[in-house]
C-alpha positions as CSV (number, residue, x, y, z in Angstrom):
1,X,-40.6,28.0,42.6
2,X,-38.1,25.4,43.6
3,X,-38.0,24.8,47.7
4,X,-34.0,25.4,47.5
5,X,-34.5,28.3,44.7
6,X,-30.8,28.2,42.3
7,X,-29.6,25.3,44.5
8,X,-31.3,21.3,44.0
9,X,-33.1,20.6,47.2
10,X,-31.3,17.7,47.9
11,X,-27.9,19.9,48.5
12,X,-29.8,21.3,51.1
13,X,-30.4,18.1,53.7
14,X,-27.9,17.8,56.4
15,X,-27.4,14.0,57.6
16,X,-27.1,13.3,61.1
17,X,-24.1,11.0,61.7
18,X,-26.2,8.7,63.9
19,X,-27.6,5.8,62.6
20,X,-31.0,5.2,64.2
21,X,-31.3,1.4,64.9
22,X,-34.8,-0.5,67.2
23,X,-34.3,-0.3,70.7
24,X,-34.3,-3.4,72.3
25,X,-34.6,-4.8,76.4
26,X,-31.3,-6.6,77.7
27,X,-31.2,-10.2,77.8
28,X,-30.5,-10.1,81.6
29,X,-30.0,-14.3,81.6
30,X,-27.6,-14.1,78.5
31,X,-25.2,-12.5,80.7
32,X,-23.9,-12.6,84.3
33,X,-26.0,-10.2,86.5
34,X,-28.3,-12.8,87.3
35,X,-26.3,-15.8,87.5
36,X,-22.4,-16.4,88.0
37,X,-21.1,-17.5,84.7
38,X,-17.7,-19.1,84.1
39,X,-16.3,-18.0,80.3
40,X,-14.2,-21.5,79.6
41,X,-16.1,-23.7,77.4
42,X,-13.9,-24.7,74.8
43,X,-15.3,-25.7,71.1
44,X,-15.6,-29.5,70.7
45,X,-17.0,-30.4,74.5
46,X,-20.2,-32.5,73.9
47,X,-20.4,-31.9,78.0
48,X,-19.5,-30.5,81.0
49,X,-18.3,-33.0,83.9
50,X,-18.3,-31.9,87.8
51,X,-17.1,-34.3,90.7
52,X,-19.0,-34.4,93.4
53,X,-18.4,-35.6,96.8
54,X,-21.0,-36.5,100.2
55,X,-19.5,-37.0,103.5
56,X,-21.9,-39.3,106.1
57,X,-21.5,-39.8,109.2
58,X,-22.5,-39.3,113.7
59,X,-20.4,-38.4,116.3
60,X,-21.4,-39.9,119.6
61,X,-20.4,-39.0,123.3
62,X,-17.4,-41.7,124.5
63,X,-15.2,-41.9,127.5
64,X,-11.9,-40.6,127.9
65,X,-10.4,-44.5,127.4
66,X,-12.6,-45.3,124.5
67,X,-11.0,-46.9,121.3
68,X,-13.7,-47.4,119.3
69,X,-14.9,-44.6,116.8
70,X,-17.8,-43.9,114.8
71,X,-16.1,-43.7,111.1
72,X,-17.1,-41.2,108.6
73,X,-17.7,-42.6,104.8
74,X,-17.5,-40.3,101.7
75,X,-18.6,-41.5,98.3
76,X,-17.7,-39.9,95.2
77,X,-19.6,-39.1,92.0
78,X,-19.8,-36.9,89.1
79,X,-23.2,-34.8,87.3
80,X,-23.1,-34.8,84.1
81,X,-24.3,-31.3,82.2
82,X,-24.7,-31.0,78.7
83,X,-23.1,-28.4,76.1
84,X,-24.6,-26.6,73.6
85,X,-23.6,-24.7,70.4
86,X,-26.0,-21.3,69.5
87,X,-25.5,-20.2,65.6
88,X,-26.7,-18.0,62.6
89,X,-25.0,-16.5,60.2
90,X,-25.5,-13.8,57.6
91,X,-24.2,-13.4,54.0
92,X,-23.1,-10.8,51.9
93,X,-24.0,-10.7,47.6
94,X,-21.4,-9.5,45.2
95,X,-23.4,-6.7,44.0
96,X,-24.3,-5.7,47.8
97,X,-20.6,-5.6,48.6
98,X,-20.2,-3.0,45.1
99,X,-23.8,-0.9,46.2
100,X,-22.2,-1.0,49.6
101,X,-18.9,0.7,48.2
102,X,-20.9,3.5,45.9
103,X,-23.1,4.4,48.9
104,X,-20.2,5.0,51.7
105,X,-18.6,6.9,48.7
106,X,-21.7,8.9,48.9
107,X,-22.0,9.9,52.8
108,X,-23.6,6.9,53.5
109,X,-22.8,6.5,57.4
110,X,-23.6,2.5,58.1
111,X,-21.5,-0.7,56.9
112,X,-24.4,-3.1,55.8
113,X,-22.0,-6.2,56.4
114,X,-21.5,-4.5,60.2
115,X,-25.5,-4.1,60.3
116,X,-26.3,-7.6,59.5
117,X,-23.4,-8.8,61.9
118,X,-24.9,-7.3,64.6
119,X,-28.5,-9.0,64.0
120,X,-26.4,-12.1,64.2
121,X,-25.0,-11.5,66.9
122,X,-28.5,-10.1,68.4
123,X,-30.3,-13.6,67.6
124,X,-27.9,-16.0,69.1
125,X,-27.6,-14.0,72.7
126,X,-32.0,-14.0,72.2
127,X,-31.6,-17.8,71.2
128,X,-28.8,-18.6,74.7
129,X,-31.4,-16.0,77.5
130,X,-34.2,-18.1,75.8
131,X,-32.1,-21.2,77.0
132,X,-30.4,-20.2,80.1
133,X,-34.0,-18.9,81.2
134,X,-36.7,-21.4,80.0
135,X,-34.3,-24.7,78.8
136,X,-35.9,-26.0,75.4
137,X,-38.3,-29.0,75.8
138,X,-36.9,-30.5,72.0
139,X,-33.3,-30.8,74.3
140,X,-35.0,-32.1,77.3
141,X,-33.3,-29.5,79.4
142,X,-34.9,-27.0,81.7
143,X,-33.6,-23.2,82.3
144,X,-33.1,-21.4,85.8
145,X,-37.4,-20.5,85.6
146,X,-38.2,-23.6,85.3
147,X,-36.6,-26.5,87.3
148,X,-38.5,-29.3,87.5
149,X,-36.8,-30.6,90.6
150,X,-37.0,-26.7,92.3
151,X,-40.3,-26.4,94.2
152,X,-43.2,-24.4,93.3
153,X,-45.5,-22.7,95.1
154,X,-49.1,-21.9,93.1
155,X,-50.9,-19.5,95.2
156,X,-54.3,-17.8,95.1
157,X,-52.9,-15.1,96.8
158,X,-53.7,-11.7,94.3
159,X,-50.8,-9.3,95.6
160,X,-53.5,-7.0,92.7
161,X,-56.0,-7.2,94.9
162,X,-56.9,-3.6,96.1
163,X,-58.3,-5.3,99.2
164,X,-54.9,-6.6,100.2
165,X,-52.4,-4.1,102.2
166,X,-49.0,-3.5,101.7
167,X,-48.4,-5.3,105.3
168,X,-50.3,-8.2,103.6
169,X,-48.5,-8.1,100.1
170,X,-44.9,-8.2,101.9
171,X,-45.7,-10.8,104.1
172,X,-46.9,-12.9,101.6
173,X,-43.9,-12.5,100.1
174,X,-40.9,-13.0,102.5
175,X,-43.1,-16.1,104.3
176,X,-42.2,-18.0,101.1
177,X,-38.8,-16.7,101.4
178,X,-38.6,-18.1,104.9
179,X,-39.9,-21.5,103.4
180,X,-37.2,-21.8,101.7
181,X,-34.9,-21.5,104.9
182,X,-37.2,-23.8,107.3
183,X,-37.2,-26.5,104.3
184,X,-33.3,-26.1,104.2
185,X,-33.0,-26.2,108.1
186,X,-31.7,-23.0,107.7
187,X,-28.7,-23.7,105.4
188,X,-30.2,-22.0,102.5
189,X,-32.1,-18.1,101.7
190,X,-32.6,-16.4,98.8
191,X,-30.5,-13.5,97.7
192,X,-32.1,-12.7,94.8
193,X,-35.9,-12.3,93.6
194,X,-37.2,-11.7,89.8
195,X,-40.7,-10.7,89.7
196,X,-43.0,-9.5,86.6
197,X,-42.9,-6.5,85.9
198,X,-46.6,-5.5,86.7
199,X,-45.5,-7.2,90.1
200,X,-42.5,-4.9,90.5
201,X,-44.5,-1.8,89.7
202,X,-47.0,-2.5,92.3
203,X,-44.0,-3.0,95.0
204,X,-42.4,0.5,93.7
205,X,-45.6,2.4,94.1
206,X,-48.0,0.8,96.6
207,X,-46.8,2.6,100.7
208,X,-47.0,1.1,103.8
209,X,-49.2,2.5,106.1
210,X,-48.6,5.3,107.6
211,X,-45.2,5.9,106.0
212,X,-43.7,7.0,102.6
213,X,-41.9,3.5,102.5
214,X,-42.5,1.4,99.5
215,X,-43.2,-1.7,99.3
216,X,-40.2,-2.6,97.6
217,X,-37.9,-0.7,100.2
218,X,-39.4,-1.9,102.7
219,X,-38.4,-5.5,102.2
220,X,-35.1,-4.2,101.7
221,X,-34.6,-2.5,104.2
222,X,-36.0,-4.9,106.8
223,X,-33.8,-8.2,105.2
224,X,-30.8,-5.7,105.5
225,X,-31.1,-5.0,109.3
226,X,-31.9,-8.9,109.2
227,X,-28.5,-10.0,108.0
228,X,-26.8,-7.9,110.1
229,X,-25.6,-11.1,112.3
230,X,-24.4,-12.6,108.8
231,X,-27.6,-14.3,107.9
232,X,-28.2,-14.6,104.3
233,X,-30.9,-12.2,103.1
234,X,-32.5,-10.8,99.8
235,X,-30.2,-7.6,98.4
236,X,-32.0,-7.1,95.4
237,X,-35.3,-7.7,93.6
238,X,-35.5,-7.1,90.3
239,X,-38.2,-6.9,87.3
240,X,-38.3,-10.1,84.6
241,X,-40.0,-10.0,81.2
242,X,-39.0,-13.9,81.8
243,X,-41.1,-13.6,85.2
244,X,-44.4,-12.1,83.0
245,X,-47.2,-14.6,82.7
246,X,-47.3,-14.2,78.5
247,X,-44.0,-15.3,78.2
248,X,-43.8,-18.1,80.8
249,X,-47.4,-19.8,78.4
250,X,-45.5,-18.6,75.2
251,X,-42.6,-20.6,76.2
252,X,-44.6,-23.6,77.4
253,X,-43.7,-23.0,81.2
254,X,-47.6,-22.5,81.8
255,X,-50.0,-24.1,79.8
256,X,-52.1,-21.5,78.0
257,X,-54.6,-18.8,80.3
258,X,-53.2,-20.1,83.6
259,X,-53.0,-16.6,83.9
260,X,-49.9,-16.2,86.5
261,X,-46.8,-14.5,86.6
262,X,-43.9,-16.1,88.5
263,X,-42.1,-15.2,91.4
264,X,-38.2,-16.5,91.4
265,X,-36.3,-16.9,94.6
266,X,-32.8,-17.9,94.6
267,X,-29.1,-17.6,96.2
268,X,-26.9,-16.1,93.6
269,X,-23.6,-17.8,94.9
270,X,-22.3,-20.8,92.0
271,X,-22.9,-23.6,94.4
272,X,-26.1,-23.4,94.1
273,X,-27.0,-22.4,90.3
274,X,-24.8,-21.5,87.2
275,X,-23.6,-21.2,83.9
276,X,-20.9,-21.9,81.4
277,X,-20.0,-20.3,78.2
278,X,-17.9,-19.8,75.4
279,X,-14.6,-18.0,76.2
280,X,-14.9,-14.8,73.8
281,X,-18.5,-15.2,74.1
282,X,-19.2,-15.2,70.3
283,X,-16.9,-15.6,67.8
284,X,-16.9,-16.4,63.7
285,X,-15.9,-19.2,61.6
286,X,-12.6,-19.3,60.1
287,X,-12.3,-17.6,56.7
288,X,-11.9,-20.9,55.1
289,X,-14.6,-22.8,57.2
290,X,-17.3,-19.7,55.7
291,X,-19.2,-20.5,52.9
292,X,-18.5,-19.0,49.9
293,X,-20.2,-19.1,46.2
294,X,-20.8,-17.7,43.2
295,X,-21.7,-14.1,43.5
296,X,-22.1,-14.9,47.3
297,X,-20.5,-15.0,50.9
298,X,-21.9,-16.7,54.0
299,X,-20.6,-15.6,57.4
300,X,-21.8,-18.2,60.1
301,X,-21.4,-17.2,63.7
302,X,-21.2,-19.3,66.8
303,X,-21.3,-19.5,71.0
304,X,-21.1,-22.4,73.0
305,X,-23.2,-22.8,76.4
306,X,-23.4,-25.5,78.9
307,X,-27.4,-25.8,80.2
308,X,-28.5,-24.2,83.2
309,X,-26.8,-25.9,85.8
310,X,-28.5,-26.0,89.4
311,X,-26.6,-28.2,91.5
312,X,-29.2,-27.7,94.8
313,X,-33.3,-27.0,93.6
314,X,-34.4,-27.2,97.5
315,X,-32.7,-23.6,97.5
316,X,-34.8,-22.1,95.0
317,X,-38.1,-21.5,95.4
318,X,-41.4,-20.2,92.2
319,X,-44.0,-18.8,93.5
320,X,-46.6,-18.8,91.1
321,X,-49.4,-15.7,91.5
322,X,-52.6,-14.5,89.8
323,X,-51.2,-11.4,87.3
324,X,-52.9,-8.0,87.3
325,X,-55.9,-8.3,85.6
């Protein structure tokens, strides 16, 4: 007996109006949340120029009759960053375009053309995080992870280490934030801190003793009463794929089995590190600038991105750790 009995089974199937589509992580260095980016790069620039000004100079203790003064100097300059354009592009057949128009005739719910747009779309903000975080060695030009100028700390400490405490752990990790500030003289401290995500988990979960504080909260909570007298101080730490040991030797920050995630401390304020990009973010070639040919259409798409530009390393600190084994 037929499953639908006088009716076709396939009158029978309701269709959900959501289309289901693979779930994917945010790109958190494609966008602003990590690092202040300016949307004004304009198609054409080769590269991004930035004056840039030092003052020198000493005071020193005269009398009241005195004539003669210490003069100040200032020099000019300008740094030099480079510009980059991101593409793909997808294309549509002549008989996709006539399948396309039967099947949305039929109840299909999803444009194919929109579908394939949106992988575009997809690969170039993958291909401009992968930049903004790890540089490309083929470019010669480093990402925010990977400053070769920043310094880097490689420790043996094992924050996995069961023996460790909490007390230990946190320690550990605000005295390299404190580095930062005594190798500064105090004129720079981290605001901002991506760790792995193994690392993150550990600071969620693990308590200090003798309290239901984490790890995590802790270090919150004591840099917040810290700043109190307007002293810079971390606000937020926050889990990195980027940060993961796997993907610092897949993209050739590590050399293979070095086995260590990455610690990244860092003032979010655009004097110190930032970005440029595209105004519009990403946008398509003219009509007439699209390739077109027999039977088919090609739709390239495009972004523009200066490289990761980090005017002061001294302020930003990797700390380097053994990962969870």
């Amino acid at each position: 007996m037929p499953t639908g009995g006088s009716v076709l089974y396939r009158r029978l199937q309701q269709v959900k109006n959501r289309v289901l589509k693979k779930r994917r992580r945010n790109l958190e260095f494609e966008g602003s949340q990590l690092i202040d980016t300016t949307m004004d790069l304009q198609p054409g620039a080769r590269t991004l120029i930035q004056p840039q000004v030092e003052e020198f100079g000493q005071a020193i203790v005269q009398s009241p009759d005195a004539s003669d003064f210490r003069m100040v100097e200032v020099t000019a300059s300008e740094q030099e960053f480079r510009i980059f354009m991101v593409g793909a592009a997808y294309s549509v057949t002549w008989g996709e375009m006539n399948a396309q128009q039967f099947a949305q005739g039929h109840g299909q719910q999803y444009n194919i053309s929109d579908i394939k747009m949106d992988a575009v779309q997809r690969v170039i903000r993958e291909k401009s995080n992968s930049l903004n975080a790890f540089g490309d060695t083929s470019l010669g030009v480093t990402g925010a992870l990977n400053n070769a100028s920043a310094t880097l700390t490689n420790s043996t400490f094992d924050p996995f280490n069961a023996s460790n405490t909490s007390e230990t752990i946190a320690e550990w990790f605000l005295g390299e934030a404190g580095d930062i500030a005594a190798s500064t003289n105090n004129v720079e401290y981290p605001t901002k801190a991506g760790i792995s995500t193994e690392l993150w988990t550990l600071f969620t979960s693990k308590k200090m003793t003798d309290t239901g504080e984490t790890i995590l909260s802790y270090i919150l909570r004591t840099q917040k009463e810290a700043a109190a007298g307007n002293q810079a101080a971390i606000q937020d730490i926050f889990r990195l794929v980027e940060c993961r040991s796997s993907t610092l030797e897949a993209n050739g920050v590590q050399a293979g089995g070095t086995n260590k995630d990455r610690i990244w401390l860092y003032p979010k304020f655009p004097e110190i590190i930032e970005k440029h990009m595209l105004s519009g973010a990403i946008r398509m070639f003219p009509e007439e600038w699209a390739g077109q040919y027999a039977g088919k259409k090609v739709y390239p798409m495009y972004t523009c991105l200066s490289e990761m530009i980090i005017k002061f390393p001294g302020a930003i600190r990797y700390l380097d750790h053994p990962k969870k084994a």
